[in-house]
Structures are given as structure tokens and as C-alpha cells.
C-alpha positions in Angstrom: -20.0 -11.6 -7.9 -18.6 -8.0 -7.3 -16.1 -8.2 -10.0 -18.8 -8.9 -12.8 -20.8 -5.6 -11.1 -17.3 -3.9 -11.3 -17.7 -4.8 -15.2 -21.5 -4.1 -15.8 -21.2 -0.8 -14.5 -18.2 0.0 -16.6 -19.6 -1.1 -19.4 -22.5 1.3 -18.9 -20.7 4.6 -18.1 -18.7 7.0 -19.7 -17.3 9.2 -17.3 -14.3 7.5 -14.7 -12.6 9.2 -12.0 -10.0 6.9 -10.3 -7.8 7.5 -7.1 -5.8 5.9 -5.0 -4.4 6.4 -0.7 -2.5 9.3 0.2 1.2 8.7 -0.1 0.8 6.1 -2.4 3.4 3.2 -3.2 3.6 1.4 -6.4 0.6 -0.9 -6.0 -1.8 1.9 -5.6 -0.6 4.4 -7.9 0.6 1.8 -10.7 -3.3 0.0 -10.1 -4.7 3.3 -10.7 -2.7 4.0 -13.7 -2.9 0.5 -15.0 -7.3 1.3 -14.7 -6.8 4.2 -16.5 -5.3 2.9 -19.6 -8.0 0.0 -19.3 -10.9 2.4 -19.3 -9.0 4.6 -21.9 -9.1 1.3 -24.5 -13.0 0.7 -23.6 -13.0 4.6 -25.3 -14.2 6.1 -21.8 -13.6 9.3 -20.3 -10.9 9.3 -16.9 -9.0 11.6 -14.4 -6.3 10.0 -12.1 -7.1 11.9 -9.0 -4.9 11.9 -5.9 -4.1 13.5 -3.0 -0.9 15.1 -2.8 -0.1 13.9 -6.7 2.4 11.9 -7.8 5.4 11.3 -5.2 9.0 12.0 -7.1 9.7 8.3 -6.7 6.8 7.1 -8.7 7.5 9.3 -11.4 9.2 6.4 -13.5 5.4 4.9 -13.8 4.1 5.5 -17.4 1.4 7.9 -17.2 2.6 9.6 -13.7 2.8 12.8 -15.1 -1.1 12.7 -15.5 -2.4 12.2 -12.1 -4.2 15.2 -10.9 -4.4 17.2 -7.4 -8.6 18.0 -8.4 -11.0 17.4 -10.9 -10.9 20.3 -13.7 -13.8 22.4 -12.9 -17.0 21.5 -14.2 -16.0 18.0 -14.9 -18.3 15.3 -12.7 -17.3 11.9 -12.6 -20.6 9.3 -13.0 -18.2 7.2 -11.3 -15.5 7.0 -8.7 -13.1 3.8 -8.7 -10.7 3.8 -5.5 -7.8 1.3 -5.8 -5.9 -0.1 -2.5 -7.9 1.9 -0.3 -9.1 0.1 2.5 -10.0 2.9 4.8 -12.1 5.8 2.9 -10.6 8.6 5.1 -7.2 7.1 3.4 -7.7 9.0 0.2 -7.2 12.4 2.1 -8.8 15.7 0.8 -10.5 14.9 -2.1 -12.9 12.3 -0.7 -15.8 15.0 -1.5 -14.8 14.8 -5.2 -15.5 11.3 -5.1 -18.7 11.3 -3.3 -19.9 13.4 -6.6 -20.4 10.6 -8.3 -23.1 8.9 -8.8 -22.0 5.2 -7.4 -18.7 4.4 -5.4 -16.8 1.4 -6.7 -13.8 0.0 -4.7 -11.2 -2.6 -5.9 -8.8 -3.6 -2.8 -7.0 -6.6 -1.3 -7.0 -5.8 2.1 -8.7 -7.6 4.8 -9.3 -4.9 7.0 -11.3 -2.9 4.3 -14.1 -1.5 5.2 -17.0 -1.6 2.3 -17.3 1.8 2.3 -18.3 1.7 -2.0 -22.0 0.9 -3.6 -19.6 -1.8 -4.9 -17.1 -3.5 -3.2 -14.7 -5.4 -5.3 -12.2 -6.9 -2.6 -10.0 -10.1 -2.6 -8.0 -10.4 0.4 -6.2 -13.5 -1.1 -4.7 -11.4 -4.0 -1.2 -10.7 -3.5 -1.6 -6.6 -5.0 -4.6 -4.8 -6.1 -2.3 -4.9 -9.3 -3.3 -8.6 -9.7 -7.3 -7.4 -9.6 -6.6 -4.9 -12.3 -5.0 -7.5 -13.8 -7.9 -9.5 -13.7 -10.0 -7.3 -14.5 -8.3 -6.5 -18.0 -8.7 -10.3 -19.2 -12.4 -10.5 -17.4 -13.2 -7.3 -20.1 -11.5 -9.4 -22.8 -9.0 -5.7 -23.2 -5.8 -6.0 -24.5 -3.1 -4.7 -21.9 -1.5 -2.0 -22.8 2.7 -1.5 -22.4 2.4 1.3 -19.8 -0.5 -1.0 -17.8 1.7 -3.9 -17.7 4.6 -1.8 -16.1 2.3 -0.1 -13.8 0.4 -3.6 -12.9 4.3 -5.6 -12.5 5.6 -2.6 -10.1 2.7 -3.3 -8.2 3.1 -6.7 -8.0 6.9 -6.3 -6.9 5.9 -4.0 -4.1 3.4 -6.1 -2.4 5.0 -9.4 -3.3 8.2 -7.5 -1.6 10.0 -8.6 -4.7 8.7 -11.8 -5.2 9.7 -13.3 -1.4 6.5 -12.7 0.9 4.0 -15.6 1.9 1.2 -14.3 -0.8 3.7 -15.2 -3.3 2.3 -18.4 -5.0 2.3 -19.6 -9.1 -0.5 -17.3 -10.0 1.6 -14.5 -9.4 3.9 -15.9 -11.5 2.3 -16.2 -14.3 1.2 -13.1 -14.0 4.6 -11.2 -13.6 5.6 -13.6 -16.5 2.8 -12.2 -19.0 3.5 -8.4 -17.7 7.1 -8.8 -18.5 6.5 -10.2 -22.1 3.4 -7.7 -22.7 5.6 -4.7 -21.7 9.2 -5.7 -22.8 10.0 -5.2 -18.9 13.3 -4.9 -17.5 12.8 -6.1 -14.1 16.7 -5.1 -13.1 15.2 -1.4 -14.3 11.9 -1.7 -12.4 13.8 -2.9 -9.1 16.5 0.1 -9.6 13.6 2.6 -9.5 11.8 0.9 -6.7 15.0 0.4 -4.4 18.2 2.1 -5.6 17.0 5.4 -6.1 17.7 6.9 -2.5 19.1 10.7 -1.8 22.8 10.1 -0.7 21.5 12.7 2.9 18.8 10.0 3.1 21.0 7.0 3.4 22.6 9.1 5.8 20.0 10.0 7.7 18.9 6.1 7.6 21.9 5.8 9.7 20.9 7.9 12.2 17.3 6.2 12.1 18.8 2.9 12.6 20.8 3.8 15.7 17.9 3.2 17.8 16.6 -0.4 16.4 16.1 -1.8 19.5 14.5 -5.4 20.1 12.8 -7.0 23.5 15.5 -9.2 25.6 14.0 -12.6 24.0 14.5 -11.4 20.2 10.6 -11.7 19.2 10.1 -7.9 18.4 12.2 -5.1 17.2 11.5 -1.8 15.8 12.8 1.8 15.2 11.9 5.2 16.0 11.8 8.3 14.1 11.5 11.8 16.1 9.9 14.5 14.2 12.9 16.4 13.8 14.5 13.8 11.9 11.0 13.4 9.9 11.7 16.4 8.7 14.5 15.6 7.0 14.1 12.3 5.8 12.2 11.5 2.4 9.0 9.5 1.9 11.2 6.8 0.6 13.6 6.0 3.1 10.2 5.8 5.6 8.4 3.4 3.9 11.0 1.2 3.7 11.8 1.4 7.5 10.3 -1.3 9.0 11.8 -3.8 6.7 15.4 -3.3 8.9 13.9 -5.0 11.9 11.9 -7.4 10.4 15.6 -8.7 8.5 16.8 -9.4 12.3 17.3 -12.9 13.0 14.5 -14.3 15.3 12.4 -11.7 15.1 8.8 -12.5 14.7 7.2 -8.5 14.7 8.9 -5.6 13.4 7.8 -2.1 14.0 8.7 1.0 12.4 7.5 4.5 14.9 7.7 7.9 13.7 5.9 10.9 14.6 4.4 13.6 11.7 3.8 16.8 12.2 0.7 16.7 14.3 1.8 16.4 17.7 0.0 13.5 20.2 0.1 11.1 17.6 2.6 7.9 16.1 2.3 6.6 13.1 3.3 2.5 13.0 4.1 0.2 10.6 4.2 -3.5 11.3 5.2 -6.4 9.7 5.3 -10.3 10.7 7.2 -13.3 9.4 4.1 -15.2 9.1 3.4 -16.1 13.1 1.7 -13.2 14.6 -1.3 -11.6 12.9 -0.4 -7.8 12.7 -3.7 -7.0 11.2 -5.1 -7.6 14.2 -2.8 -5.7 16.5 -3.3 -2.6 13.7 -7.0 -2.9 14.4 -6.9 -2.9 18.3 -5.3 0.4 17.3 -8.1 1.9 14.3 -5.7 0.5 11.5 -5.7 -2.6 9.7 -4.0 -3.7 6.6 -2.7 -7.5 6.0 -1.7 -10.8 8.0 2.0 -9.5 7.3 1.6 -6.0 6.7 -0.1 -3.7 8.6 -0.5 0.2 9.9 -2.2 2.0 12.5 -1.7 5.4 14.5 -1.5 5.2 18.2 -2.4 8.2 20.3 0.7 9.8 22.5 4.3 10.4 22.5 7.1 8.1 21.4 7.4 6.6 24.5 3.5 5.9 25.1 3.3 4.7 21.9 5.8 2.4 22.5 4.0 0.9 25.5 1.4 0.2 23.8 2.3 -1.4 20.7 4.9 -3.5 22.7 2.0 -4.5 25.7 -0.5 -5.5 22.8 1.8 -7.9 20.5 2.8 -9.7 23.2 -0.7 -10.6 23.4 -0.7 -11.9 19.9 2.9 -13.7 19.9 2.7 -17.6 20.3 3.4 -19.5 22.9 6.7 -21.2 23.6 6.7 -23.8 26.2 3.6 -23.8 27.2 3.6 -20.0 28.2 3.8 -16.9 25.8 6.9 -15.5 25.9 7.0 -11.9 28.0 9.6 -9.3 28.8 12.1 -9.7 30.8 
């Protein structure tokens, strides 16, 4: 079982680095944290590694403030724990740091992940990779810590999209329920830091963003685009949350969200699906992957072409009405 290897080689090391994906949200940077203070109780050495640091909306997670760009030099992990990384390339620039160690471990829940660790800990059926660190604490009989149980709860918000997505079921309840009693949580506080903590010019800008939701003639699929000159302007925050406007819009069974980054000749795309369509699939025609309901991918081209293409391959996936699958008209 890959969790008790996850434990066993814990138990037999001293020296932890942990990271998560570039740009992370909640569930990876809160999982990371949330390992942290776990191998911190088991009296281990750790560094929270990432990419690109803490983002400025995260910063509300106990222990933010000690996540590291690099490892301090001289210091060389034994081992390397990645937390909801499903892709290795997704950690970004310091993937050689974690090839130092000695063995690879990584905890994920997403289905498209790719095994890349000498141990691969991964549960697609957990709602967050929060849940797994969860799990992990009572597997290692270690009391969780105040700062872990806000870290693991903001992840379980996140990918639970506040308690109201399909992976939603009793277990996470329970969970939640223990994180809020363990860590005297506010969960009016937690949500005001996840949701309500937008730049007034970004709210703006979201109006400008959401000019161009547009939808196919029979309602199925909808999605926005964001041009790299408004990229530029927009923060992180306002992006991630994106694709959630056209998924909200009655009938729709697939929402995208399009936006280019700085490298030209490439979109990123977000997807997301009310349960009907498989958009894990559609991200993998694509080199992405991700969930059932939540997936990304980058497609090669302009706006437009990208477009095209994500719009000619979900109506592949969409299901039949009638007898027939439902096309464009």
C-alpha cells in the first residue's frame, strides 16, 4: 500500500524537502504546509520549497511566510515530497532541487497523474490532497497541529468548491468537522480570504473579462477569453476563479476559461463540467489532465485556434440528446 511506504520511509529519514505546483491554490500550498508541521512533530528536518513562493493571496495560511524560492545552500534533502502535483514539469524551476534527493515521494489526487515519484501515493477518489495529509497525520498516530488543521480545511474548501462539488460526500465531512474543532476555525474567516479578498481594478477588470462569455447556440458550452494585454493587468486571483462564471450559466454542461500568458503561440484552458462530460479527458487530448470536473491543458495557437479546437473536441465528449449528439448550429 503506497501510503504505508509513504510512512516507512518517513519514519526512516531525517531530512524533508516538500513542494508543491507553480501558482499554487489552497490545496497545494495549505497540503504542503499542513506536511510540514507533521514532519516538524515527528522532530524531522523540512524546507517548504516552491516555485515563485508564496502568492499574496495565500499569505493568510499559517506558516506562508516560510516557504522558500531554493534550498539554502548546502542543505540536501534525503527526500523530496511533492503535494498536488500531477505533472512533474508542474513544479517549475526547482524540479532539479528535487531530483537531489535520494527517493521521490508524491502524494496527489488527481487521475491524470503521472507516477513520476519512487513512490507514488495517489487517491483519485479523495476530494483534496488536503484529505491525504489528513490521512496521513492519523495513519502516523501525530497529533494535528492548529496551523495544519487550517492549512488542511482551506484545502478542503478549495477543491470541495466550498463544500458543493460531486466529490463532496460524509467523509469530507467529518473531516472539515474535526479541522474546525482542532483549529478553533472560523470558516466565515477562511471563505473571506479565499473569496472576498479581490483588488477593487480586478473586479473591474473582471468586467471587462466577462464581456466576452460567449456560449454555443444550444447552451451546452460557454467560456471566456482573456487577451494578453488584459493578462497583464489582471491578478492571479481573479484568473483562477474565471471559469467558474460560465459554468454558473444555466444549461451549460462545459465551461471554459482561455487566456493567453506571455509566451506567444500558446492558451492556457481551464475546464470544468457539471458532472456529464469528462473534462479530464478532453485536457488529455490536449497534454493536460486534472479531474472528471476539473481540468487544464495548454493548446498550441492563437485565441481563435484555440478556440477551434477546444470547441471541435468537447463536442465529441458531450452526450447525446435524442439519439444524436448535439452539434453547432
Amino acid at each position: 500500500m503506497s501510503l504505508k511506504k509513504v510512512t516507512e520511509a518517513i519514519r526512516r529519514n531525517k531530512r524533508f524537502m516538500v513542494s508543491a505546483h507553480i501558482n499554487p491554490e489552497s490545496d497545494a500550498l495549505g497540503s504542503a504546509l499542513a506536511l510540514k508541521e507533521l514532519l516538524r512533530k515527528l522532530g524531522k528536518e523540512v524546507k517548504v520549497v516552491n516555485d515563485g513562493g508564496t502568492p499574496g493571496a495565500l499569505e493568510f495560511l499559517p506558516g506562508s511566510e516560510t516557504v522558500l524560492r531554493t534550498l539554502p545552500k548546502g542543505w540536501k534533502p534525503e527526500i523530496a515530497l511533492t503535494v498536488d502535483v500531477p505533472v512533474f514539469a508542474r513544479v517549475g524551476g526547482i524540479g532539479h532541487l528535487l531530483r537531489q534527493a535520494k527517493c521521490l515521494i508524491s502524494i496527489d489526487h488527481h487521475v491524470s497523474h503521472e507516477r513520476f515519484g519512487h513512490i507514488n501515493w495517489v487517491d483519485p477518489a479523495a476530494a483534496a490532497t488536503g484529505e491525504m495529509i489528513y490521512r496521513l497525520h492519523r495513519a502516523m498516530h501525530v497529533p494535528i497541529s492548529k496551523a495544519a488543521a487550517v492549512c488542511m480545511y482551506a484545502a478542503l474548501v478549495t477543491d470541495t468548491g466550498s463544500f458543493k462539488y460531486r466529490n463532496t460526500n460524509s467523509a469530507v465531512h467529518r473531516i472539515a468537522a474535526d479541522l474546525l474543532k482542532i483549529g478553533k476555525i472560523n470558516p466565515m474567516i477562511i471563505s473571506q480570504h479565499l473569496y472576498e479578498a479581490h483588488r477593487l481594478k480586478d473586479l473591474r477588470l473582471l468586467g471587462e473579462i466577462l464581456t466576452s462569455l460567449k456560449s454555443t447556440p444550444d447552451g451546452r458550452v460557454a467560456w471566456v477569453e482573456v487577451p494578453r494585454a488584459l493578462m497583464r493587468k489582471v491578478g492571479s486571483e481573479v484568473i483562477d476563479e474565471l471559469v467558474n462564471y460560465p459554468r454558473a450559466v444555466k444549461g451549460v454542461e462545459v465551461a471554459i476559461a482561455m487566456r493567453e500568458p506571455p509566451q506567444k503561440g500558446e492558451v492556457r484552458c481551464s475546464l470544468r463540467s457539471k458532472g456529464a462530460v469528462d473534462v479530464d479527458k478532453i485536457a488529455r487530448v490536449f497534454g493536460g489532465g486534472g479531474h472528471m470536473a476539473a481540468s487544464g491543458c495548454t493548446v498550441s495557437g492563437t485565441l481563435p485556434q484555440a478556440r477551434q479546437k477546444m470547441l471541435a473536441e468537447i463536442q465529441k465528449h458531450l452526450p447525446k440528446r435524442n439519439g444524436r449528439t448535439a452539434h453547432r448550429r
